[in-house]
N, C-alpha and C positions, 0 to 999 in steps of 0.2 A: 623205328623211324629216326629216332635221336641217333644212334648209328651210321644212317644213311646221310645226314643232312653231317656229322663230323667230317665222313670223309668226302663230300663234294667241298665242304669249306676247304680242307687240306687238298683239294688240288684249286690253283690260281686262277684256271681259267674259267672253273664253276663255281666261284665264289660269288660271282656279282648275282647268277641268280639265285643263292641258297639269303644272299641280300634279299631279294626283292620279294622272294616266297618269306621270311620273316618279315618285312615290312606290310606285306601283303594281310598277313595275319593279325597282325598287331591292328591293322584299320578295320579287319572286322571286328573282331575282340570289343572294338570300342567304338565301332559303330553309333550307339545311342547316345555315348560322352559327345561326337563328335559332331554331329549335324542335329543332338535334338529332337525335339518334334518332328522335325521332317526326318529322321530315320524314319518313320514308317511307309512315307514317300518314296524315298532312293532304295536306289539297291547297287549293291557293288558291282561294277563292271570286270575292271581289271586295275593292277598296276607294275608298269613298265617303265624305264626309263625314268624315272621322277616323275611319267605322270598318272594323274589316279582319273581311272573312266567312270563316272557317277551316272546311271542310268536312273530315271524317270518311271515309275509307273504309268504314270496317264499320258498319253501320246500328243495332247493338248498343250501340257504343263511343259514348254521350255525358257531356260533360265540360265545366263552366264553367271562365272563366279569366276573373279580375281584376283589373285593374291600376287 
């Protein structure tokens, strides 16, 4: 896979998403540093573009967040 992910960095135009699938990773990784308590709550949706999709278990529980 470390293979795979060299050569899409060495071409320019598949570099942004071999970005986003490493940054992708990194927020699961640390999922629990990162929300907490409420990791057990969320679950990873996606991330794109700079933004990150935080999905809800309970279809009740909706909640904006800032930054």
């Amino acid at each position: 896979m470390d293979k795979l992910f060299k050569l899409l960095k060495a071409n320019k135009s598949l570099k942004k998403f071999v970005n986003e699938i490493d940054i992708s990773n990194t927020i699961k990784n640390n999922w629990g540093v990162i929300f907490g308590k409420l990791a057990k709550d969320l679950e990873f949706g996606f991330y794109r573009g700079g933004i990150l999709q935080v999905e809800a278990r309970n279809y009740l529980w909706v909640n904006e967040i800032s930054y």
